[in-house]
C-alpha positions in Angstrom: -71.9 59.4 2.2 -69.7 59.0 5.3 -66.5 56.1 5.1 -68.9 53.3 6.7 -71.4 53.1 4.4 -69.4 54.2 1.7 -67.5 51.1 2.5 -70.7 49.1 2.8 -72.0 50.0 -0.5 -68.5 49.2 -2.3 -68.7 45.7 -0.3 -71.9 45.3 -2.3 -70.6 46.0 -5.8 -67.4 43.8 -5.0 -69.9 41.2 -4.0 -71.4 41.3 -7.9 -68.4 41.7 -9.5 -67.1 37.9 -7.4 -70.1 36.6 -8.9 -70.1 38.1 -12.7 -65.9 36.3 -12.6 -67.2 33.0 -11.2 -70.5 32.8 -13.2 -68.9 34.0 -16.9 -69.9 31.0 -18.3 -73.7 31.7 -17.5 -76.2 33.7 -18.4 -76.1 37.3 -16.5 -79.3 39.2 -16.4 -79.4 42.6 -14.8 -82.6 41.5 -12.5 -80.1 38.5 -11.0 -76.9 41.0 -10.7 -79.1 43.7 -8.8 -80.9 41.3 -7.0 -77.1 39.9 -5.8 -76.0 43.8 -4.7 -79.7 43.9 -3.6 -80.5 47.0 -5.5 -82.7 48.1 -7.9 -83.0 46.9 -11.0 -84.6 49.9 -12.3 -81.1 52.3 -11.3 -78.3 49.2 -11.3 -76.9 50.1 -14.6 -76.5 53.8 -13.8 -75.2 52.6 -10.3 -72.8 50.4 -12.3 -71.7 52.5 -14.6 -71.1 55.0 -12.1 -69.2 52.9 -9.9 -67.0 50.9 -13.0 -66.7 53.3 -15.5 -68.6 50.6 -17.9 -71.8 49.0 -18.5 -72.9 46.1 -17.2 -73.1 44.2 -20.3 -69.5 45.6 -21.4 -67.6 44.8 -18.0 -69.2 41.0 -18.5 -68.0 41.3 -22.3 -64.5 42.7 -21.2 -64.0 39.6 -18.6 -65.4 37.3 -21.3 -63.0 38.3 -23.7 -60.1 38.6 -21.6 -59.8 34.7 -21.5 -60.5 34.4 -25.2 -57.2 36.6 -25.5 -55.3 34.5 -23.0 -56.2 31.5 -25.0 -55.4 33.1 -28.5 -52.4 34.0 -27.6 -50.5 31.0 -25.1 -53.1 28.5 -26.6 -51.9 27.6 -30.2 -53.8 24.6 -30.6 -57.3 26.0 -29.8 -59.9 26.7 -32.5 -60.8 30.0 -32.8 -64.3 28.8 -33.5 -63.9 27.1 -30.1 -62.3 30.1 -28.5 -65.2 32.1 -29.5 -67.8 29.9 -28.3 -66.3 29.3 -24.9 -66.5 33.1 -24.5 -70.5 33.4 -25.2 -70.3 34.1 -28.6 -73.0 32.7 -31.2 -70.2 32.4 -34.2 -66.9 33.8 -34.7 -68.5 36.3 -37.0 -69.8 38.4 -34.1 -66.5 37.2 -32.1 -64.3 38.9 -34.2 -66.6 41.7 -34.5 -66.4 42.3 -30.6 -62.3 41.5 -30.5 -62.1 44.1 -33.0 -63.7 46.7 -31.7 -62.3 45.9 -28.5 -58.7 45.6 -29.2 -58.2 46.9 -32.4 -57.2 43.6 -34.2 -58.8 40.5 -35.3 -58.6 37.3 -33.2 -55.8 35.7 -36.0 -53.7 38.9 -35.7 -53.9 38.9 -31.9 -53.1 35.6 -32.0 -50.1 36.4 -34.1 -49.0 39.6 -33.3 -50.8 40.7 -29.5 -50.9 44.3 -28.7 -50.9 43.8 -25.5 -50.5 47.6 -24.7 -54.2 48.1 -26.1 -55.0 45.2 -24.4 -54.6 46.6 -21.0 -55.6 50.1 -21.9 -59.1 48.4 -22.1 -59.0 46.7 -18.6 -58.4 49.9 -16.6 -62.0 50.4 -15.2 -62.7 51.2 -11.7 -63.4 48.7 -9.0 -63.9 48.6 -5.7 -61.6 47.2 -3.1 -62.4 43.5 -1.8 -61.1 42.8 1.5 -59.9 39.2 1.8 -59.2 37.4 4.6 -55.0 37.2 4.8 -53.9 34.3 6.3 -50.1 34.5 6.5 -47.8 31.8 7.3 -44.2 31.2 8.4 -42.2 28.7 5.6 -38.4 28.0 5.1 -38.2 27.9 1.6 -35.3 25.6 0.0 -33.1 26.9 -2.3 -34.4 26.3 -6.0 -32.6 26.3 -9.1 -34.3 27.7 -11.5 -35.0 28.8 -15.7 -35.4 32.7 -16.5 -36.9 34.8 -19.0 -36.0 38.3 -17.7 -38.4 41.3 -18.3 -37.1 44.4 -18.5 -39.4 47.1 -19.4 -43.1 48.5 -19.7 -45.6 46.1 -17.6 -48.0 46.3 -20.6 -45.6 44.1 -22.4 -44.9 41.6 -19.9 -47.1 38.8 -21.3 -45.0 38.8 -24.9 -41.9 37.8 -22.5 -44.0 35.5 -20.9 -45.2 34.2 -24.5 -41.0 33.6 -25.0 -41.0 31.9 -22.2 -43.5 29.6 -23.0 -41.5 28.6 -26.4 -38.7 28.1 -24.7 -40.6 25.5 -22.3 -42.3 23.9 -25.2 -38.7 23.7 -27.0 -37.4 21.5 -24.6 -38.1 19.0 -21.3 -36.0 21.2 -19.1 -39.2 22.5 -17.3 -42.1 20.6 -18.5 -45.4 22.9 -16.7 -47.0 20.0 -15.5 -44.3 18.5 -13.9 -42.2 21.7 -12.6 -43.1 25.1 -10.8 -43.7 28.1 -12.0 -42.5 31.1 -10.1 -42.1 35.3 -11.3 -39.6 37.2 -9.0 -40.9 41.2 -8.9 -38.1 43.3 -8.4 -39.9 46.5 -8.4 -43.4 47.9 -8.1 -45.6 48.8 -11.5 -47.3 51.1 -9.3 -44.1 53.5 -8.3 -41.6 52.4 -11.2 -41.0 53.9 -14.4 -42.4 52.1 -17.3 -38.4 51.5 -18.9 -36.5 50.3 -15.2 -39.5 47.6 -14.2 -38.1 44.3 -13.8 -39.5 41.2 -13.1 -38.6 37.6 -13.7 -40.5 34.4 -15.6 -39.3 31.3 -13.7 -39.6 28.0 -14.7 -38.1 25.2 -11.7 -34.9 22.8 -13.2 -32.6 20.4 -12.1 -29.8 20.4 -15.0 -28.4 23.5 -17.0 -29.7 25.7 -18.8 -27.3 25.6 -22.0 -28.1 28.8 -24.7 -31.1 29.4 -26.5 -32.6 31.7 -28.8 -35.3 33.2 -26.0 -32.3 34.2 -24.2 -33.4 32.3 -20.8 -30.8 32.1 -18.4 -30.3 29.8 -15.1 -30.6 31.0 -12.1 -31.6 30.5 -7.9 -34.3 31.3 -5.2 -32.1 31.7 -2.2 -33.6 29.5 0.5 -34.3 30.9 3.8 -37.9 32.0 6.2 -40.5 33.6 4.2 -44.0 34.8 4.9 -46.0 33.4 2.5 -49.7 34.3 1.8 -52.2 32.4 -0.6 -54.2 34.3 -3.2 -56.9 33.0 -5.2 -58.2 34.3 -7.8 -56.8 36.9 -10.5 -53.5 38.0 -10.5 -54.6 41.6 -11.4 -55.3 41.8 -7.8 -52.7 40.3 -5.7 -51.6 43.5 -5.0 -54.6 44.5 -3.4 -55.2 41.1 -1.7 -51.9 39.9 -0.7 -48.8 42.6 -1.5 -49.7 45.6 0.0 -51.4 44.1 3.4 -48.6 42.2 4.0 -46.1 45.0 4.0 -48.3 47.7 5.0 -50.4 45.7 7.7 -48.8 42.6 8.4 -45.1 43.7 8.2 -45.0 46.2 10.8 -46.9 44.3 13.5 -45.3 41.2 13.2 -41.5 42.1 14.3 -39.8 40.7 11.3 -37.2 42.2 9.0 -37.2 41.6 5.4 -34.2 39.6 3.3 -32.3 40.8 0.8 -34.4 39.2 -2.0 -37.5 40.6 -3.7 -40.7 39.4 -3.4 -41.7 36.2 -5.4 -45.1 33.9 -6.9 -45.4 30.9 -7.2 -48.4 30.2 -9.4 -49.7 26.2 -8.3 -51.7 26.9 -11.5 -51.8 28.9 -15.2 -53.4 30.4 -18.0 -55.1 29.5 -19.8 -55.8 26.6 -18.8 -57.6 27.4 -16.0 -60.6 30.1 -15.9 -58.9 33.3 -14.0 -61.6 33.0 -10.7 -59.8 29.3 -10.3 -56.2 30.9 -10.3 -54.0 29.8 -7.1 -50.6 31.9 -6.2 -48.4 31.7 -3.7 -47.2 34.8 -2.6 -43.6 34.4 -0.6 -42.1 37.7 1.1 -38.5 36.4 2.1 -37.4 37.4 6.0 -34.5 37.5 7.9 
């Protein structure tokens, strides 16, 4: 297959796999997914497989319960019953039954004790790349004073710093969500880092100090100053693809700009889980000279 239609016939499986993360709420048939791809529904779950490295049926489970574990685990308040239901599930018999065999705990010890390293160890299945339109723009950012839990460590274990982080915010009205911005500050790249030296930052926007605390979250600044800042929607597990790497490998060197001493940042207008993953908006600021 040469690069064009190689291209063509990844845009086609990207094209299903838009529609299986906006429709998760519905009912997906194989007829309607092939039908979308325009293939046939006779060889579209060997064509899936193929191309994902899963079934059908188990990708849509996996994005299903991907939200039910987001909710488990930042989402105290929610019903598990409810939890289970929102994710397509008849009862939380067969719901935990699924969790469990998925991650390897059941949906009251996730929601206790997340193993988040298992956790991603399931979502590493092959998709293609979906070209989105980058529209970059030219900002000054002001300087911001801000809250932070600091990661230091392993990627797979950034959403139990980010679970601290959340206490701490519930704790106090320092940085209530609703009324302040949310911002992560990536220092280095998962993708070329070792696991034990990534770094990356869980921001919370304030206007006082941030006096001691048990999570360890300390106060800190975004430096104001020009930025290029690009606008990604949907989920943050490929803002990389969509935003990060076009701007420095495509945007970047054609545009004449020099970059600021300060890493790349997110500011995330919305969160999990709150809101369904397709419906995620993030900033993405890469500070200039």
């Amino acid at each position: 297959m040469n690069d064009t239609k190689a291209k063509a016939y990844a845009a086609r499986f990207g094209k299903v796999l838009d529609y299986i993360e906006t429709h998760l709420d519905e009912v997906l048939s194989v007829e309607q997914l092939s039908r979308i791809a325009n293939f046939s529904k006779y060889h579209f779950h060997r064509q899936f497989a193929e191309h994902t490295g899963v079934s059908v049926f188990r990708y849509i489970q996996l994005l299903r319960l991907r939200q039910a574990t987001y909710r488990l685990a930042f989402d105290h308040g929610a019903r598990i019953i409810d939890i289970a239901l929102e994710a397509g599930f008849e009862n939380p018999e067969s719901f935990s039954r699924a969790f469990r065999n998925t991650f390897e705990q059941s949906p009251s010890e996730f929601r206790r004790h997340p193993k988040w390293e298992t956790w991603h160890a399931r979502y590493r299945f092959r998709t293609p790349e979906r070209k989105q339109t980058m529209e970059v723009e030219i900002v000054d950012f002001e300087t911001t004073r801000i809250a932070v839990q600091e990661h230091r460590g392993p990627i797979e274990l950034l959403n139990d710093t980010v679970g601290q982080f959340i206490i701490w915010r519930k704790a106090n009205g320092l940085s209530p969500v609703r009324t302040s911005r949310t911002f992560g500050i990536a220092y280095d790249n998962p993708d070329t880092t070792e696991p034990e030296k990534f770094r990356f930052d869980i921001c919370g926007e304030v206007t006082g100090e941030v006096p001691a605390n048990p999570q360890g979250v300390v106060a800190k600044i975004i430096p104001g100053g020009r930025c290029a800042r690009v606008r990604h929607r949907g989920t943050h597990t490929r803002l990389g693809e969509s935003a990060i790497y076009p701007l420095y490998r495509d945007w970047l060197p054609a545009s004449g700009e020099e970059l600021r001493d300060f890493p790349l940042y997110f500011h995330y207008l919305n969160l999990q889980p709150e809101t369904p993953e397709h419906e995620l908006v993030t900033d993405v600021y890469l500070p200039l000279k």
